[in-house]
Residue, then its C-alpha position, 0 to 999 in steps of 0.5 A: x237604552x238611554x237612560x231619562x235624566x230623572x232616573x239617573x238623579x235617582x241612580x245616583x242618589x241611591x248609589x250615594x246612600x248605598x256607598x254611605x251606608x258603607x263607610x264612605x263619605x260624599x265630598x262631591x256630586x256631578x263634579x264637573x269640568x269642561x270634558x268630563x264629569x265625576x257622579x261622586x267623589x268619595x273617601x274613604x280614609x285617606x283614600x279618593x274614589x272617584x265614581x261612576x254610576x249607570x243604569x241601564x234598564x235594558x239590555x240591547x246594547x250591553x248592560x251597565x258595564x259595557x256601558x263604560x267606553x274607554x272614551x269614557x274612562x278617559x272623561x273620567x280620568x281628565x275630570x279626576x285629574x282637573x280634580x287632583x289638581x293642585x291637592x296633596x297627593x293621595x291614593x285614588x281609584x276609580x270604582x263604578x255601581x252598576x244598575x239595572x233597576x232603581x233600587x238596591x237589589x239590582x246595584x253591583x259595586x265594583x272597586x278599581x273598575x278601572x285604572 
């Protein structure tokens, strides 16, 4: 099930002070490059996380997780290379905070979803 953008905002927002709340610092939100987009680029120490957030609300076609495609990881890793570009090398990873509701109890953060 598709997700209204109104509620994706809404995801993102409460993954964001989720994510602060536990350490992390916000440097972007929809950082975007032609090909892909990041919900949130994090840090955490020296380290870059690069996040993606989804809600799903119901489960006809998988839920959240299965939601990452690997055609989607593959937006992902080209934005965050866009991002990369041209910085000093740092470790990244990429995590994910899955939703199936618009609150905190029913968020899951998972850290290296991907590589």
């Amino acid at each position: 099930m598709q997700v209204a953008p109104g509620k994706g905002a809404a995801a993102e927002a409460i993954a964001e002070t989720y994510l602060t709340r536990r350490g992390l610092t916000v440097l972007e939100r929809n950082w975007r490059v032609r090909g892909g987009e990041i919900d949130l680029i994090c840090q955490d120490g020296r380290t870059l996380i690069f996040v993606e957030v989804r809600l799903r609300t119901g489960h006809d076609y998988g839920g959240a997780a299965e939601s990452i495609t690997l055609a989607k990881r593959h937006r992902l890793i080209l934005a965050a290379r866009h991002y990369l570009a041209g910085k000093p090398e740092v470790p990244c990873r990429f995590d994910a905070v899955l939703m199936d509701g618009l609150d905190e109890a029913h968020l899951e953060w998972i850290r290296n979803a991907f590589a």
